[in-house]
C-alpha angles and dihedrals in degrees: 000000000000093000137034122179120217108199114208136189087194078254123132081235088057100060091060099109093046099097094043092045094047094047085055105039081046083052098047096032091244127147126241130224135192119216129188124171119209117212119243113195103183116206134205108258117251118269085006109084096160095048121104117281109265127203129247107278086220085066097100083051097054098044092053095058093048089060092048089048088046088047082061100044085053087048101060082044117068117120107152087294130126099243118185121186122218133187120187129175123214142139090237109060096187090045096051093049086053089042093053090045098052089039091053109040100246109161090197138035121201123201144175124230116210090196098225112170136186120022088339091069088038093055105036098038120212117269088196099044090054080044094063097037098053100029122131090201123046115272121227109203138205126211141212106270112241111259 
Protein backbone atom coordinates (compact mmCIF):
# COMPACT_ATOMS: atom_id res chain seq x y z
CA UNK A 1 0.00 0.00 0.00
CA UNK A 2 1.74 3.55 -1.16
CA UNK A 3 -1.67 5.39 -1.39
CA UNK A 4 -5.04 5.28 0.49
CA UNK A 5 -7.68 7.36 -0.34
CA UNK A 6 -10.13 8.92 2.65
CA UNK A 7 -13.44 10.05 1.00
CA UNK A 8 -15.25 13.02 2.88
CA UNK A 9 -18.53 14.73 2.68
CA UNK A 10 -16.99 17.58 4.94
CA UNK A 11 -19.30 15.75 7.43
CA UNK A 12 -17.95 14.45 11.57
CA UNK A 13 -19.25 10.81 10.14
CA UNK A 14 -17.09 11.14 7.58
CA UNK A 15 -13.89 11.39 9.49
CA UNK A 16 -14.46 8.14 10.93
CA UNK A 17 -11.89 6.27 9.15
CA UNK A 18 -9.06 9.12 9.77
CA UNK A 19 -7.49 7.70 12.66
CA UNK A 20 -7.50 4.10 11.26
CA UNK A 21 -6.21 5.30 7.76
CA UNK A 22 -3.49 7.45 9.20
CA UNK A 23 -2.17 4.53 11.81
CA UNK A 24 -1.82 2.29 8.59
CA UNK A 25 -0.56 4.51 6.04
CA UNK A 26 1.94 5.56 9.07
CA UNK A 27 2.57 1.50 9.29
CA UNK A 28 3.09 0.81 5.52
CA UNK A 29 4.91 4.63 4.61
CA UNK A 30 1.94 5.57 2.29
CA UNK A 31 0.55 8.80 1.74
CA UNK A 32 -2.61 9.76 2.41
CA UNK A 33 -4.98 11.74 0.41
CA UNK A 34 -8.51 13.51 1.11
CA UNK A 35 -10.78 13.55 -1.29
CA UNK A 36 -14.13 15.41 -1.42
CA UNK A 37 -16.47 15.67 -4.70
CA UNK A 38 -18.44 18.39 -5.11
CA UNK A 39 -21.49 17.89 -6.80
CA UNK A 40 -22.06 19.59 -9.97
CA UNK A 41 -25.54 19.54 -11.00
CA UNK A 42 -25.43 21.29 -14.44
CA UNK A 43 -28.69 23.04 -15.53
CA UNK A 44 -30.11 23.94 -18.70
CA UNK A 45 -29.57 27.60 -19.18
CA UNK A 46 -32.52 29.73 -18.97
CA UNK A 47 -34.56 30.50 -22.40
CA UNK A 48 -32.43 28.29 -23.82
CA UNK A 49 -33.66 24.96 -23.31
CA UNK A 50 -31.56 23.27 -26.23
CA UNK A 51 -28.13 24.96 -25.21
CA UNK A 52 -25.46 22.99 -23.45
CA UNK A 53 -25.93 22.39 -19.35
CA UNK A 54 -24.25 24.75 -17.73
CA UNK A 55 -22.78 24.58 -13.68
CA UNK A 56 -23.77 26.44 -10.91
CA UNK A 57 -22.05 29.63 -11.11
CA UNK A 58 -21.56 29.31 -7.22
CA UNK A 59 -19.14 26.03 -8.17
CA UNK A 60 -15.93 27.75 -7.84
CA UNK A 61 -17.38 28.81 -4.50
CA UNK A 62 -18.05 25.89 -3.45
CA UNK A 63 -14.96 24.28 -4.43
CA UNK A 64 -13.02 26.67 -2.80
CA UNK A 65 -14.65 26.05 0.79
CA UNK A 66 -14.30 22.31 0.56
CA UNK A 67 -10.51 22.72 0.24
CA UNK A 68 -10.39 24.88 2.92
CA UNK A 69 -12.59 22.40 4.97
CA UNK A 70 -10.43 19.70 3.80
CA UNK A 71 -7.22 22.07 4.80
CA UNK A 72 -8.90 21.78 8.62
CA UNK A 73 -9.67 18.32 8.67
CA UNK A 74 -5.68 17.79 7.59
CA UNK A 75 -4.96 19.78 9.93
CA UNK A 76 -6.34 17.97 12.81
CA UNK A 77 -4.63 14.90 11.03
CA UNK A 78 -0.80 14.88 10.91
CA UNK A 79 0.74 12.30 12.36
CA UNK A 80 4.05 11.82 10.59
CA UNK A 81 2.05 10.89 7.48
CA UNK A 82 2.23 12.29 4.04
CA UNK A 83 -1.53 13.84 3.79
CA UNK A 84 -2.70 15.47 0.23
CA UNK A 85 -5.93 17.21 -0.11
CA UNK A 86 -8.02 16.88 -3.20
CA UNK A 87 -11.41 18.68 -4.46
CA UNK A 88 -13.07 17.49 -7.51
CA UNK A 89 -16.55 18.62 -9.12
CA UNK A 90 -18.82 16.22 -10.96
CA UNK A 91 -22.32 15.35 -11.37
CA UNK A 92 -21.50 11.40 -10.18
CA UNK A 93 -20.18 11.46 -6.92
CA UNK A 94 -19.28 7.58 -6.76
CA UNK A 95 -17.87 7.77 -10.09
CA UNK A 96 -15.75 10.60 -9.41
CA UNK A 97 -14.38 9.06 -6.23
CA UNK A 98 -13.48 5.70 -8.60
CA UNK A 99 -12.23 8.06 -11.35
CA UNK A 100 -9.61 10.10 -8.72
CA UNK A 101 -8.45 6.80 -7.27
CA UNK A 102 -7.54 4.95 -10.76
CA UNK A 103 -6.02 8.46 -12.14
CA UNK A 104 -3.89 8.75 -9.23
CA UNK A 105 -2.51 5.35 -8.40
CA UNK A 106 -4.18 4.79 -5.07
CA UNK A 107 -4.10 0.88 -4.20
CA UNK A 108 -7.35 1.55 -1.05
CA UNK A 109 -10.24 3.63 -0.58
CA UNK A 110 -11.60 4.28 2.73
CA UNK A 111 -15.24 5.45 3.30
CA UNK A 112 -17.71 6.20 5.85
CA UNK A 113 -21.32 4.77 5.87
CA UNK A 114 -24.05 7.07 7.50
CA UNK A 115 -26.59 3.85 7.76
CA UNK A 116 -29.49 5.45 6.59
CA UNK A 117 -32.27 3.01 5.91
CA UNK A 118 -35.91 3.17 4.33
CA UNK A 119 -36.76 5.76 2.16
CA UNK A 120 -33.97 7.71 3.57
CA UNK A 121 -31.63 5.53 2.09
CA UNK A 122 -34.03 5.33 -1.04
CA UNK A 123 -34.08 9.05 -1.48
CA UNK A 124 -30.98 10.05 -0.63
CA UNK A 125 -29.01 7.05 -2.20
CA UNK A 126 -25.64 5.81 -0.53
CA UNK A 127 -22.33 7.43 -1.82
CA UNK A 128 -20.34 4.36 -0.06
CA UNK A 129 -22.36 1.79 -1.03
CA UNK A 130 -21.94 2.95 -5.03
CA UNK A 131 -18.18 3.26 -3.82
CA UNK A 132 -17.88 -0.05 -3.09
CA UNK A 133 -19.96 -1.37 -6.01
CA UNK A 134 -17.97 0.54 -9.03
CA UNK A 135 -14.46 0.79 -7.47
CA UNK A 136 -11.57 -0.21 -9.24
CA UNK A 137 -9.46 -0.63 -5.52
CA UNK A 138 -10.91 -2.38 -2.51
CA UNK A 139 -13.05 -0.10 -0.08
CA UNK A 140 -12.55 -0.19 3.30
CA UNK A 141 -15.69 1.05 5.08
CA UNK A 142 -16.61 2.59 8.28
CA UNK A 143 -19.51 2.18 9.94
CA UNK A 144 -21.85 3.99 12.22
CA UNK A 145 -20.68 3.28 15.69
CA UNK A 146 -23.58 1.27 17.93
CA UNK A 147 -25.48 3.82 20.38
Amino acid sequence: MKHILIASDLSPESLRPCKTVVDLAGHWGAKVTLLHVVQDLKVAPHGAPLAPALSSPDLEKELKHARLALEDQRAALTDGVAIEVAVVASEKIPQAIDDYAEANGVDLIAISTHGRTGWRHLALGSVAEAVIRHAHVPVLTFPRPKE
